[in-house]
N, C-alpha and C positions, 0 to 999 in steps of 0.2 A: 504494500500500500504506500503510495506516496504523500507525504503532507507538504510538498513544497508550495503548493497553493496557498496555504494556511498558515504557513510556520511563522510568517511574519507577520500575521492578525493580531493589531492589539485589544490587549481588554476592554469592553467596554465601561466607561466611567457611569457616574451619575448622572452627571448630564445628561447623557445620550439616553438613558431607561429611564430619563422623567421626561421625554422625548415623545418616546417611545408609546407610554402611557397616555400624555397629552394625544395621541392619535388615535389611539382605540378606546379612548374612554366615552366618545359619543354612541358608542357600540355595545360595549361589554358593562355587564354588571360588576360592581366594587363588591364582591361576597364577602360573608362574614366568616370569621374567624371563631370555632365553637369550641369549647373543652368539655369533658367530662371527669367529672370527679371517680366515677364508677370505673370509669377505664383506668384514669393516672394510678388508682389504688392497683387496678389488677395486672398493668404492666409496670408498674413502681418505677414513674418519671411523670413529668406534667406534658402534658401533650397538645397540643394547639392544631386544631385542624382549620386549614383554607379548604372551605366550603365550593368547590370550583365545580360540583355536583350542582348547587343551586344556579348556575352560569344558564347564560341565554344556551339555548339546545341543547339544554344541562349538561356539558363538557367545559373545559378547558381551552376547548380546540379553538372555540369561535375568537380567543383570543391573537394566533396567529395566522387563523383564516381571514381574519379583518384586515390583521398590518399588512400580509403581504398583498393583498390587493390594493390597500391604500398603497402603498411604495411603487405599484405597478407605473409604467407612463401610460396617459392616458390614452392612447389607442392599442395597446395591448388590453389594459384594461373593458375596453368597451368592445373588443369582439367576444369576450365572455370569459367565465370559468370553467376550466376544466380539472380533477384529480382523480385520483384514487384512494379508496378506501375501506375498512370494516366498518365504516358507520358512523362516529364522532366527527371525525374530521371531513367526512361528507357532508354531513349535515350544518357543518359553519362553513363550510363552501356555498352552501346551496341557500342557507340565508345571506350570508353576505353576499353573495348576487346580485339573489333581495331586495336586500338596503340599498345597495348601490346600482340598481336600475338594467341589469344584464340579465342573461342568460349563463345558465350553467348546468354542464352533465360531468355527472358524475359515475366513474368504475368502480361497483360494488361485488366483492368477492359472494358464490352462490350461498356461501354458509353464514354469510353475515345476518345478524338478529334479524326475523322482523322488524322487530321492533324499528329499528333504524333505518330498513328499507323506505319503511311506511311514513317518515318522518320525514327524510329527503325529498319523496314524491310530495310531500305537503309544504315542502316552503318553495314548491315550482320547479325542481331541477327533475332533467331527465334522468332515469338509471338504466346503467349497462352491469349486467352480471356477467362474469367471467367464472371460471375455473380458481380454487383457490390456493394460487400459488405468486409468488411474486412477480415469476414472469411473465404468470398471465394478464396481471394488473396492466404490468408495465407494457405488454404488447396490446393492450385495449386501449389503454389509454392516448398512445403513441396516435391508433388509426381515430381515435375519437377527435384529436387534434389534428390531422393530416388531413379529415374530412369534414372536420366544420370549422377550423380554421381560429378555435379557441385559445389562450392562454393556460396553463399549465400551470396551476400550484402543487408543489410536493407536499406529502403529508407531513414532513419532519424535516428533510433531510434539504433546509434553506434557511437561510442565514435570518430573513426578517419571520419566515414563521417561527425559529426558535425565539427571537428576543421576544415576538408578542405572545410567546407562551411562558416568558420570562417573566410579566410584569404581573401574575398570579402573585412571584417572588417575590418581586417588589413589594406589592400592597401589603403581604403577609411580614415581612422585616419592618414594615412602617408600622403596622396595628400592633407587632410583638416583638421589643426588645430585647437582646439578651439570648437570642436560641442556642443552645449549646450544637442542635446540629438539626439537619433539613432532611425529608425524604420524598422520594415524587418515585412512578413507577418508571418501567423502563421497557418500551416496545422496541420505537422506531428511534428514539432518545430525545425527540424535540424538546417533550417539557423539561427533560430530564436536563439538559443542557443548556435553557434557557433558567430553569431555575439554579444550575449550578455560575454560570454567568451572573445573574444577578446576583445571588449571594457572595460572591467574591468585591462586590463592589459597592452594596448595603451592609451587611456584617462579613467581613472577612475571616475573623473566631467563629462564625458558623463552619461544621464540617457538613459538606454533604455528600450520601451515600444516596444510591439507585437501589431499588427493590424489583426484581423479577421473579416470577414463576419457575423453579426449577424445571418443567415439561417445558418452558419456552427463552432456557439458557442460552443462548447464543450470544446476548450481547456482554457475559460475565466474560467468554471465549473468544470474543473479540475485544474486549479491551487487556485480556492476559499476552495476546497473541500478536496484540498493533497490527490486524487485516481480520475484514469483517467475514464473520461465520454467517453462512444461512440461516434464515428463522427454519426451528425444528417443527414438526410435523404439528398441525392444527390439531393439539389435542388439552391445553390447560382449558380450565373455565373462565380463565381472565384472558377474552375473546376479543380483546382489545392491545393485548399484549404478543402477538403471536405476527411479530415484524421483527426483519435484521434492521441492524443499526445501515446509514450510512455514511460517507467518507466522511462531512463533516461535523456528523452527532458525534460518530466516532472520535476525530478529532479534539472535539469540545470535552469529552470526556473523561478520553485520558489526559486532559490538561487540567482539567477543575477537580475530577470528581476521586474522591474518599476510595471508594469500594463501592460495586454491587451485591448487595446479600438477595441471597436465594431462599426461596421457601418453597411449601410444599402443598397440593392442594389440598390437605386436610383444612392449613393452616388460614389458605384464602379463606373459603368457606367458613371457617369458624370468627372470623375477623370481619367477616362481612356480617357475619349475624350481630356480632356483638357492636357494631354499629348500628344495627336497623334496631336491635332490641333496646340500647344502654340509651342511644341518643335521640333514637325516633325518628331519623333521616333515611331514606333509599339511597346506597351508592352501589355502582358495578362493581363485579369480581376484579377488575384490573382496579380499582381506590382501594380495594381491603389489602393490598398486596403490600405497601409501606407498614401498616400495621403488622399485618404478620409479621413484616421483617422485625420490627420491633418486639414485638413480643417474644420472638424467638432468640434475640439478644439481648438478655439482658445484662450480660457481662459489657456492652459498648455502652448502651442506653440507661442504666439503672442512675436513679436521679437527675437525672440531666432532664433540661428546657427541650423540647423536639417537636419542629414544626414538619408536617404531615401534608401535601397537596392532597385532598381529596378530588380526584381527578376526573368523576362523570359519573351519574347515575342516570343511565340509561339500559339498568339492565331487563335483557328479556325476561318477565314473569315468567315462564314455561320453564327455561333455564334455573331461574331460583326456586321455585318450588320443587324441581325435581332435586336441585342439592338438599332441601329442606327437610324432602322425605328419606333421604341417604343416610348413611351411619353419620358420614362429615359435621351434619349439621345437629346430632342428638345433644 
């Protein structure tokens, strides 16, 4: 893998990510910042969760789906949008369109939630289902753009959608002082890299660490490795996390980021409940996945301030009830 593109990328300061903010903020919801007492006792540290589940399209995403169309020029901009997606990040494609008065289609892999399908088609973008694999994304998407002549947003792997999935980070180091450390999950690595980016330039004593799905390890095997692993076979429950890294999430990560911890899908499951039951909020299986990592470490995390992206609740009901009736979830 080569970083000579990158290598001489400087940090971004504050300026630039209150910038940054200032652009998406006619767009994006300011979410709240929630704690639980119930939890901090039973993972023994105080926890702060970024609410980024209660976000317009209730994801994260629509944070970077917004900047990087606003960055666009405007005649790339006005022949439309086009991506690829599992769902989240389609879906703040496909409203920010929307708002911004285009057209946009969207590649959505066949095994992606309903849920999500049915959401896209409802803020007016067309969907293409493919086969679910990354090549097939990326070779649908390619003819989707060849033939109607759209703009191209990446799901992760672009410089302005990482910072505008950065400034989740931001708000959350402004509402909570003092974090001893950060965790956000770890697909495709956008948020992952934009929240490690901001935290280096809002609290820099924050340490931040990635959380993945052990069944959807690649991106622990590409930052051990410095050259990206394939995403492994669609099989964890955090169905949103089941993307390789690319060059420059990669990049961003092995520059900013602590460690990725692994978990297990007993562990999502059980972390996803103990949010829906302790706090009273729905998030997806890829939000519980920081938590479990936490909980399973409590040699890194015990005592310590720990801010949490809670990254999208958008999970398919069908999906969660059948974990509900599993042993996972007794």
């Amino acid at each position: 893998m080569q970083n000579d593109d990158f290598s001489a990328k400087s940090a971004p300061g504050k300026d630039f990510w209150e910038a940054v903010c200032s652009r998406v903020r006619p767009y994006v919801h300011r979410t709240p910042v929630m704690t639980s007492s119930a939890l901090d006792s039973i993972a023994g540290c105080n926890i702060f969760f970024k609410c980024e589940n209660l976000q317009k399209i209730g994801a994260f995403k629509m944070r970077g789906a917004v900047n990087a169309a606003l960055c666009l020029p405007e005649d790339e901009l006005s022949k439309g949008l086009a991506t690829h997606s599992s769902g989240n990040f389609a879906q703040a494609v496909a409203l920010s369109a929307r708002k911004l008065g285009v057209p946009a289609c969207i590649v959505m892999p066949e095994n992606a939630p309903q849920v999500k399908k049915d959401a896209v088609r409802g803020y007016g973008a067309q969907v293409v289902e493919c086969e679910p694999t990354q090549e097939a994304r990326e070779s649908a998407l390619e003819k989707v753009v060849l033939e109607k002549g759209m703009t191209a947003l990446h799901p992760y792997n672009d410089w302005n959608v990482m910072y505008g999935q950065g400034t989740a980070a931001v708000e959350l180091h402004e509402d909570v002082k003092g974090l001893d450390f950060i965790l956000a999950p770890v697909g495709g690595g956008g948020l992952m890299s934009g929240t490690a980016m901001a935290t280096a330039a809002f609290a820099p004593q924050c340490v931040p660490y990635g959380a993945e799905p052990a069944l959807a390890g690649d991106a622990v095997l590409s930052l051990r490795d410095g050259t990206i692993h394939p995403a492994f076979p669609p099989r964890t429950i955090a169905d949103g996390l089941r993307t390789a890294l690319g060059d420059k999430t990669l990049f961003t990560l092995r520059r900013y980021l602590r460690d990725i911890l692994l978990t297990d899908e007993d562990e999502i499951t059980g972390a996803m409940r103990l949010v829906w039951e302790r706090m009273k909020i729905i998030i997806e299986p890829s939000s519980a996945v920081p938590l479990a990592a936490v909980l399973r470490h409590p040699e890194i995390f015990s005592k310590a301030r720990v801010g949490i992206i809670l990254s999208g609740g958008n999970v398919d009901a069908s999906v969660f009830f059948d974990a509900l009736r599993s042993k996972n979830m007794k």
